[in-house]
VOPAGU-2260 file (C-alpha; in pm, 1 decimal, decimal comma):
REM VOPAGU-2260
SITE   aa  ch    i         X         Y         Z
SITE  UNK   A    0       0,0       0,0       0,0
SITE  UNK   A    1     181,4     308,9    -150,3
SITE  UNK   A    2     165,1     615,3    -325,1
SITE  UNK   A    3     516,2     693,6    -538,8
SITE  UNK   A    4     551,3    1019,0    -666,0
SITE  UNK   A    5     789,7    1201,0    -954,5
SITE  UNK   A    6     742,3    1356,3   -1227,4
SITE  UNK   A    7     462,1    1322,9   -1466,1
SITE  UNK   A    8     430,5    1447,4   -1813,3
SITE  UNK   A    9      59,9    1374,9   -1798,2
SITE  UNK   A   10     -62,5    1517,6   -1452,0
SITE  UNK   A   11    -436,3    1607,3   -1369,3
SITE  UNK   A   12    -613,3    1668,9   -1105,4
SITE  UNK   A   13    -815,4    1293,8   -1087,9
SITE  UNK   A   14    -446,8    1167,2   -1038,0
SITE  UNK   A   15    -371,5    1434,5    -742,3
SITE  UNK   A   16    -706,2    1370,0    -620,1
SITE  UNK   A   17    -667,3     986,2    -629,7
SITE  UNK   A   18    -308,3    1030,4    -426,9
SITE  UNK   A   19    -419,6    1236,2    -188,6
SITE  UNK   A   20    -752,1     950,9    -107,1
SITE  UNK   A   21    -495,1     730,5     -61,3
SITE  UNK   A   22    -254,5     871,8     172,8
SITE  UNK   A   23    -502,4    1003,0     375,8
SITE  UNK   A   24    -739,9     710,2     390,4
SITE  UNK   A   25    -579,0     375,6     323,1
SITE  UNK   A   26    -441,8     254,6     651,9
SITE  UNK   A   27     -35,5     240,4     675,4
SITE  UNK   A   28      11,8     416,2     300,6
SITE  UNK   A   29     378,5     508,4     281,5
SITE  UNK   A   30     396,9     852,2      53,5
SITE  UNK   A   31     716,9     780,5    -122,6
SITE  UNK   A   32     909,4    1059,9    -386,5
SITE  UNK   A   33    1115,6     917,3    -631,5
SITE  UNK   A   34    1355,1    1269,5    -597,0
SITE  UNK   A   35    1324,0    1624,1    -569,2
SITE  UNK   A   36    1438,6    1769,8    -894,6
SITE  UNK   A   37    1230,7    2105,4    -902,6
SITE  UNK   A   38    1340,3    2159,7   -1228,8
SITE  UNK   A   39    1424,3    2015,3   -1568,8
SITE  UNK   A   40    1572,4    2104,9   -1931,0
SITE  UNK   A   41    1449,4    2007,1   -2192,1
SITE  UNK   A   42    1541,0    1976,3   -2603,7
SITE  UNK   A   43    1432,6    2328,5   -2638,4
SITE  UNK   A   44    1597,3    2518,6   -2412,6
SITE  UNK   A   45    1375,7    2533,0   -2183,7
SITE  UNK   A   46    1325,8    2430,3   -1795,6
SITE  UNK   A   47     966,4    2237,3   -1731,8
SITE  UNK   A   48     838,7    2117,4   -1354,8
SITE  UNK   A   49    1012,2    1809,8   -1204,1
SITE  UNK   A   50     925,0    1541,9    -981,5
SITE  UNK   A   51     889,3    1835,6    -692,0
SITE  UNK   A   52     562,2    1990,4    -804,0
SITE  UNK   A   53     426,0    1664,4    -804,4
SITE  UNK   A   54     512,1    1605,7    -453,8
SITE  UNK   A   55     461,7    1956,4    -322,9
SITE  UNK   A   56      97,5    1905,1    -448,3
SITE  UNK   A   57      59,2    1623,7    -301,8
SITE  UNK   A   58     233,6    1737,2      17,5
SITE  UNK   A   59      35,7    2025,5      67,9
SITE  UNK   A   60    -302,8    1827,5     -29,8
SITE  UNK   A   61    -222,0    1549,1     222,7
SITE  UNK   A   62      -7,8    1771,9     486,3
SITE  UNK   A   63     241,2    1450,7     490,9
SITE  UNK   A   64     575,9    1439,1     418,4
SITE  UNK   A   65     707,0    1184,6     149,5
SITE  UNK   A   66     983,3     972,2     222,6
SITE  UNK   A   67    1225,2    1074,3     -46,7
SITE  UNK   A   68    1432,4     722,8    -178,0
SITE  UNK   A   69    1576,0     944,7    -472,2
SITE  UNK   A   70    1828,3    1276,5    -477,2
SITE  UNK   A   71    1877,9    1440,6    -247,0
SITE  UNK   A   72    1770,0    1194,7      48,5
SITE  UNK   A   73    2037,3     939,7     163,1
SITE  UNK   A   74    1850,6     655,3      99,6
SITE  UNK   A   75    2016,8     564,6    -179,9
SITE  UNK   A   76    2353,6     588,1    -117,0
SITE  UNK   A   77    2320,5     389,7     172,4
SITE  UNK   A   78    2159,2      67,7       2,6
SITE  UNK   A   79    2427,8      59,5    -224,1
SITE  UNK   A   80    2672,0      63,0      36,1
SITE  UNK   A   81    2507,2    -206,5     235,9
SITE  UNK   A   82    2409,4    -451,7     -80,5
SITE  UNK   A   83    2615,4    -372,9    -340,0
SITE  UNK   A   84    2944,3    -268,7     -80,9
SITE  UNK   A   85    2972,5      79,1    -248,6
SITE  UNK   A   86    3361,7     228,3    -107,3
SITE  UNK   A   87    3200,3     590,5       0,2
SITE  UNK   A   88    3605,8     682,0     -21,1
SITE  UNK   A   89    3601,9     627,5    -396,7
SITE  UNK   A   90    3251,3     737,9    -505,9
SITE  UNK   A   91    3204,9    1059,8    -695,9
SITE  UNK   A   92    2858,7    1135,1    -763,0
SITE  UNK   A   93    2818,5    1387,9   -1114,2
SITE  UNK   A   94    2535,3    1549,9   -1162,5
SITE  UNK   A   95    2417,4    1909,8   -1269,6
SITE  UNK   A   96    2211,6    2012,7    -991,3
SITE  UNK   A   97    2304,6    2160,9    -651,8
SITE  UNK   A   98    1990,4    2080,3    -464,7
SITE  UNK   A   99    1959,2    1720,1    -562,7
SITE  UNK   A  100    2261,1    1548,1    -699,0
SITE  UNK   A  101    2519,8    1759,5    -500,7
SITE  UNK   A  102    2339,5    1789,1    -161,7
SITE  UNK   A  103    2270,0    1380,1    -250,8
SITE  UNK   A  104    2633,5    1333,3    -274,8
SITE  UNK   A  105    2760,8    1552,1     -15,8
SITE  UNK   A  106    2496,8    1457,9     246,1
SITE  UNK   A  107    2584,4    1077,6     160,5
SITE  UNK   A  108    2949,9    1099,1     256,8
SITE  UNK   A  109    3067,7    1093,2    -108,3
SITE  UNK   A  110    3294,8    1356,1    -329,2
SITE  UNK   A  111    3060,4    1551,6    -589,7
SITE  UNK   A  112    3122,3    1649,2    -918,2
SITE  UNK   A  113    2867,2    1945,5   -1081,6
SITE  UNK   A  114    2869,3    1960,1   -1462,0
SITE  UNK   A  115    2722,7    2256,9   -1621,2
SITE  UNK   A  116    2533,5    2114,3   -1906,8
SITE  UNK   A  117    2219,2    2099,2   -1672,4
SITE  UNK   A  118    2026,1    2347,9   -1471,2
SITE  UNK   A  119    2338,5    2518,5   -1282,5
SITE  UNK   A  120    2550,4    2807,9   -1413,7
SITE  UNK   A  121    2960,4    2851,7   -1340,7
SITE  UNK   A  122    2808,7    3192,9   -1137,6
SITE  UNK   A  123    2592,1    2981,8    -938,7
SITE  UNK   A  124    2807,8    2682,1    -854,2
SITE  UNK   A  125    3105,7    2902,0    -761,6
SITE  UNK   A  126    2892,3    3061,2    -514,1
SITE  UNK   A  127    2729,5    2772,1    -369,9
SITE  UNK   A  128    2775,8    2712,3      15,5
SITE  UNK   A  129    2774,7    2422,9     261,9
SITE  UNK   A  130    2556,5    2112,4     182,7
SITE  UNK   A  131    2525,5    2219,8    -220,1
SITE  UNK   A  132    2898,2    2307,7    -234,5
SITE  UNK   A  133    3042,1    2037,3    -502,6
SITE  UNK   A  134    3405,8    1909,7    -440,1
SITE  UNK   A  135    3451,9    1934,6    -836,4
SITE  UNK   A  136    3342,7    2117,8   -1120,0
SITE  UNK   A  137    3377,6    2087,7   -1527,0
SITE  UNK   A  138    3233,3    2249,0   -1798,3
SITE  UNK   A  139    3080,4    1900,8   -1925,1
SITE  UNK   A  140    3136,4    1544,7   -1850,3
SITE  UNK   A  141    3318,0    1488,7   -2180,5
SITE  UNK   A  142    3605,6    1736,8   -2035,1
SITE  UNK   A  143    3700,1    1402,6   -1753,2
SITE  UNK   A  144    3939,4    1200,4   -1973,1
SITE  UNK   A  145    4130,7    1555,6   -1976,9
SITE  UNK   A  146    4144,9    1656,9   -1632,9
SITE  UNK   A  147    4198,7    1315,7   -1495,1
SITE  UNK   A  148    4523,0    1277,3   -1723,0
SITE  UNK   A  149    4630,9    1624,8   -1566,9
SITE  UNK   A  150    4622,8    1456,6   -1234,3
């Protein structure tokens, strides 16, 4: 018995209003979010609503808090430790958001990497502090070959 929540290209208000019955009326429901990703480009240049305005809905409808198994909550991180015996010492998680996949990172006990083909800006990243603060940047993925063999 479960309601999952992330993003959906195809959101209405019968599926909102079907959630929200559910985690408010069916007995032991766990109200799980896939992640938090508020926003996300697309082909066109532009940013659309991510997984979060699902969940905020549904949050605010329901006044329960999801249990987030995605970015940024540690969840994650921590099963792979445990089954798949992840070294936290010589994980780097890459991503190109601060709120999810560097906060996931950083809050997980692992080195971060931000790449700025995404959602974040060199401006932005450079003056990003504690939890959202990556260890590494690079323009784009592609540029790692190259600043490993500097190393």
């Amino acid at each position: 018995k479960g309601v999952v929540a992330g993003a959906d290209w195809t959101l209405t208000h019968r599926k909102l209003s079907y959630a929200t019955l559910c985690i408010n009326h069916i007995k032991d429901c766990v109200f799980i979010a896939t992640n938090r990703d508020k926003l996300l480009p697309a082909s066109d240049g532009f940013f659309y609503p991510g997984a979060a305005a699902t969940i905020a809905a549904l949050e605010t409808c329901t006044a329960k808090t999801a249990v987030t198994i995605g970015k940024p909550g540690p969840m994650m991180l921590d099963i792979l430790e445990s089954s798949k015996g992840m070294n936290k010492k010589r994980t780097v998680m890459v991503g190109d958001r601060l709120d999810t996949d560097v906060k996931f990172g950083n809050d997980g006990g692992v080195a971060t990497l931000i790449v700025l083909t995404g959602c974040t800006s060199l401006e932005v990243a450079n003056n990003a502090q504690g939890s959202m603060r990556p260890t590494f940047g690079l323009q784009s993925f592609a540029d790692i070959g190259e600043s490993l063999s500097r190393q």
